[in-house]
C-alpha positions in Angstrom: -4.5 54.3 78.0 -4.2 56.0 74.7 -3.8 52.8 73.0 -7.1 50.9 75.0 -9.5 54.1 73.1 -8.0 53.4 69.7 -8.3 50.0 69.9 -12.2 50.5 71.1 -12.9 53.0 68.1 -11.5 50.8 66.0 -13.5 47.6 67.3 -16.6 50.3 66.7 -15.4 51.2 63.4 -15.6 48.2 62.0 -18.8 47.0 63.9 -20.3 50.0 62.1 -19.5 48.8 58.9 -20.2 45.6 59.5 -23.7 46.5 60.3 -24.3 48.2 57.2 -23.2 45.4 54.6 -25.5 43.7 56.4 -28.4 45.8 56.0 -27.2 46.8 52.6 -27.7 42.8 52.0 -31.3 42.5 53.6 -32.6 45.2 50.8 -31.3 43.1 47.8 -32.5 40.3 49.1 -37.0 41.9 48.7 -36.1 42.4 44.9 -35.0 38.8 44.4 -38.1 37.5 46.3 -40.1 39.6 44.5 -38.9 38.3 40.8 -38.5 35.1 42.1 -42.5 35.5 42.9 -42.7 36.9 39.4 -41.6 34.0 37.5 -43.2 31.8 39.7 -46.7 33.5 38.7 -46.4 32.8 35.3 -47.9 30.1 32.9 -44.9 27.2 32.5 -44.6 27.2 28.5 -46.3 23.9 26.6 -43.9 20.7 26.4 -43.0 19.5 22.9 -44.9 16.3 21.6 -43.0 13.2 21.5 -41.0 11.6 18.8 -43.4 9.4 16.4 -41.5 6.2 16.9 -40.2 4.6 13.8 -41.7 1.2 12.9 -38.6 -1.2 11.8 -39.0 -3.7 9.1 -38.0 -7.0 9.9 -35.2 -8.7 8.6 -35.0 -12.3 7.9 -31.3 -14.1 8.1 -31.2 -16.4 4.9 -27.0 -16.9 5.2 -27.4 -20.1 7.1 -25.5 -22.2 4.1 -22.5 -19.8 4.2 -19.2 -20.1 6.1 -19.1 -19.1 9.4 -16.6 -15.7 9.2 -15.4 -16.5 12.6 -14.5 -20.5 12.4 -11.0 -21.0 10.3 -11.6 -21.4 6.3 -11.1 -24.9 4.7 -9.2 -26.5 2.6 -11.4 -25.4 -0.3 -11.9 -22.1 0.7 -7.7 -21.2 1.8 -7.7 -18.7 -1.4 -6.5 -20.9 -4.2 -3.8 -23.0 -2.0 -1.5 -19.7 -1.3 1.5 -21.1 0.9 4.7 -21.1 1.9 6.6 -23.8 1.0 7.9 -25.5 4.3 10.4 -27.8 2.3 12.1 -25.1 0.3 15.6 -24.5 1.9 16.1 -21.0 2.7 18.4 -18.3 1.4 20.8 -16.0 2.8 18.8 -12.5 2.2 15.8 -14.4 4.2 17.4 -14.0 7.3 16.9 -9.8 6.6 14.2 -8.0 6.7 12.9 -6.2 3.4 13.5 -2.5 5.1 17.4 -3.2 6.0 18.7 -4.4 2.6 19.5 -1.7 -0.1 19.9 -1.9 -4.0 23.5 -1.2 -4.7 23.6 -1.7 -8.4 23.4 -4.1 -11.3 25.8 -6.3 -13.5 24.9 -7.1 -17.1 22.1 -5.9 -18.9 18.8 -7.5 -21.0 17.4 -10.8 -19.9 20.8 -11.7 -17.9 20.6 -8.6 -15.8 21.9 -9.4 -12.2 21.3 -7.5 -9.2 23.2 -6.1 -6.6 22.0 -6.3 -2.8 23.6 -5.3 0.6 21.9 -6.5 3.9 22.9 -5.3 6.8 26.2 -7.3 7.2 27.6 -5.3 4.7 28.0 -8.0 1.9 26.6 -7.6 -1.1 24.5 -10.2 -2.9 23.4 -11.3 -6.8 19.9 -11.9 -6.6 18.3 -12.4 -10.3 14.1 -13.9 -10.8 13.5 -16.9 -8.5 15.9 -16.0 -5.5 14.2 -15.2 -2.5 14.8 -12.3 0.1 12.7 -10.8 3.2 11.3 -13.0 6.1 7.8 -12.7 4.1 8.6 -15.2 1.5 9.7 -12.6 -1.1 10.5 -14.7 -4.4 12.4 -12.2 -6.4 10.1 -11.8 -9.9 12.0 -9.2 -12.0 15.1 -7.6 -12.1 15.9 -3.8 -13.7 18.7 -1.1 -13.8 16.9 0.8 -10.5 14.8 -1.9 -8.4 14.2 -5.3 -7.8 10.5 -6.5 -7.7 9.3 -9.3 -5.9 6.1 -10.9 -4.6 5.8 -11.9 -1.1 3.3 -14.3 0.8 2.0 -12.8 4.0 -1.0 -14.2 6.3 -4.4 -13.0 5.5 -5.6 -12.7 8.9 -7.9 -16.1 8.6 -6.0 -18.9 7.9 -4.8 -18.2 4.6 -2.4 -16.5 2.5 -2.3 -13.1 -0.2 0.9 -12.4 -2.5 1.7 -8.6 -2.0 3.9 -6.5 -4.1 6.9 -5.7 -2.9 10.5 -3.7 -4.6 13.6 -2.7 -3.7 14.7 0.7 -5.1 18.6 1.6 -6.4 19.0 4.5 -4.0 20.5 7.8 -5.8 23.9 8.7 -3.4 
């Protein structure tokens, strides 16, 4: 029986406080009415004016005689005739590209200077002006002590072709 009246206080305990949150609740409830009533009483504040609205000056297209940039150039207008030659028979240090073969050294000096190149089979190649290395056409145009320069042919993007420069360096071991 003990047990039945603690349980019943404590069921009464808690309705109690129950009670009061609720009540407690009801009071805050009048003081956000009345603000709410507060800023509903006073004057809304003026709207901006609108954006003047730019006048645009009107442009006339007078390019109608120029090539179209997105049909493929002519045969006039390929950049000067850049190409590579689909006749010439290719070398050994074509098959590489320019990133895997390394400058090992020369042989000779002055105009007869030869140089030294290892692809990545591990043989090593002369190469002196007018050989060719790289898959981007790379026609070997000077050779010296530390590097190898060459020019290679690459695509332009639009039908055509641009000569970039291009070295291999002697690496210091």
């Amino acid at each position: 029986m003990a047990s039945i009246n603690t349980r019943t206080v404590a069921r009464g305990l808690v309705l109690c406080v129950a009670v009061l949150a609720l009540a407690a609740c009801t009071r805050g409830q009048r003081d956000l009415e009345a603000w709410v009533a507060e800023v509903k009483s006073q004057p809304a504040p003026p709207l901006d004016p609108l954006p003047v609205m730019k006048q645009f000056e009107t442009f006339e297209y007078a390019a109608q005689n120029l090539r179209d940039p997105f049909s493929p150039p002519t045969s006039e207008q390929d950049g000067g005739g850049l190409r590579p030659d689909p006749n010439r028979r290719k070398e050994v240090l074509e098959a590489f590209p320019l990133d895997s073969l390394d400058m090992v050294g020369t042989i000779g000096s002055g105009a007869g200077i030869i140089g030294l190149v290892m692809g990545p089979d591990k043989v090593t190649y002369r190469v002196r002006p007018g050989n060719y290395m790289g898959l981007s056409d790379g026609r070997i145009t000077a050779v010296f002590e530390d590097r190898v320069e060459m020019v290679e042919l690459v695509p332009d993007g639009a039908g055509g072709w641009l000569e970039r420069q291009a070295k291999i360096a002697l690496e210091d071991n």
